[in-house]
C-alpha positions in Angstrom: 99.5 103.7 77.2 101.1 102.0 80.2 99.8 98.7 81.4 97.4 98.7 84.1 99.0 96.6 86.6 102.2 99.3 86.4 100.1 101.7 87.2 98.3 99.8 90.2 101.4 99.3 91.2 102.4 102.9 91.4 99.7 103.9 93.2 99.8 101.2 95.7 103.7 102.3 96.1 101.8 106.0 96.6 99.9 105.1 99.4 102.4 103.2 101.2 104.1 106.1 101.4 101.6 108.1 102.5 101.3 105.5 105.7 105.3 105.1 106.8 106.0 108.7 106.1 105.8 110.2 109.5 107.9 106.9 111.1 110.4 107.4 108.6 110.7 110.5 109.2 110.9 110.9 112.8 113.5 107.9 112.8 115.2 109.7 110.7 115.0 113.0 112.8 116.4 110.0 115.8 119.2 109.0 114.0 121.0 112.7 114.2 120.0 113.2 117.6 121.5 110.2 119.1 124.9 110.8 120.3 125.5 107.2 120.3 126.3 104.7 117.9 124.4 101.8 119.1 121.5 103.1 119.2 121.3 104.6 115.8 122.0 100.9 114.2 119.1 100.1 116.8 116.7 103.1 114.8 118.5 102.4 111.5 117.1 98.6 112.0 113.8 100.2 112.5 114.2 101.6 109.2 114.8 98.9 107.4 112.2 96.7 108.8 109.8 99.2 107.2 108.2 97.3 103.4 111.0 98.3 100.7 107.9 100.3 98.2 107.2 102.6 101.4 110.6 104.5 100.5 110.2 108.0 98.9 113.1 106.9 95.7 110.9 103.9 95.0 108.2 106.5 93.4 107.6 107.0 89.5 106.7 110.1 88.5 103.7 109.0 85.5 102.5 110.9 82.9 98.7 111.7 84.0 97.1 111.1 80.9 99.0 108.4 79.3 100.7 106.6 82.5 104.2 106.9 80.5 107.4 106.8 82.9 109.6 108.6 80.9 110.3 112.1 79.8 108.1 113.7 82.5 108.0 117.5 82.9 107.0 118.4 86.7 105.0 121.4 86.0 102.8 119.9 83.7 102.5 116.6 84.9 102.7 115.0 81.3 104.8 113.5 79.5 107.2 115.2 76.3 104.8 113.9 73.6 101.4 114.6 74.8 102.8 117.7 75.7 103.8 118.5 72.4 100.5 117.4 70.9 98.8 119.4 73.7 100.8 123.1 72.8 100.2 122.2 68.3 96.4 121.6 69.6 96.5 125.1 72.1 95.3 123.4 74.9 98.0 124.6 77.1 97.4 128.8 78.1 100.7 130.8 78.1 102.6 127.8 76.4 104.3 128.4 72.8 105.4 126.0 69.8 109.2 126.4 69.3 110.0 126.4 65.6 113.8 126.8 64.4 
């Protein structure tokens, strides 16, 4: 189990993204329409003056039961392990054990 405060911290990194999504992007959408080059370090400033945990790459996919950061599979939303544990236990419709 992850620590709490991580995963405060995630979700707090979540929300701030939720807020400075539409200025990012429409700056964004600025910068290649400008022709010229002082005023796209003038939008590009306006970028960077946005808080640092607003930005998309700053997100941590977490597994949703356990909070783990690692070894993540999108389409479940879990991570490797409980996964595992989840398809032993058939909890998981249409999903197989692999045995070799």
């Amino acid at each position: 189990m992850a620590k709490k405060s991580l995963i405060q911290r995630e979700k707090k990194r979540q929300k701030l993204e939720l807020k400075y999504h539409f200025i990012r992007r429409s700056s964004k959408k600025e910068i290649s329409k400008v022709p010229l080059l002082s005023d796209k370090w003038e939008i590009r400033g306006k970028l960077e003056s946005l808080p640092r945990n607003s930005a998309p790459t700053r997100l941590h996919r977490r597994c949703f039961s356990t909070g783990r950061p690692r070894a993540n599979y999108r389409d479940f939303g879990l991570s490797g392990h409980i996964l595992r544990e989840m398809v032993h236990t058939c909890l998981l419709p249409g999903a197989t054990r692999s045995s070799w």
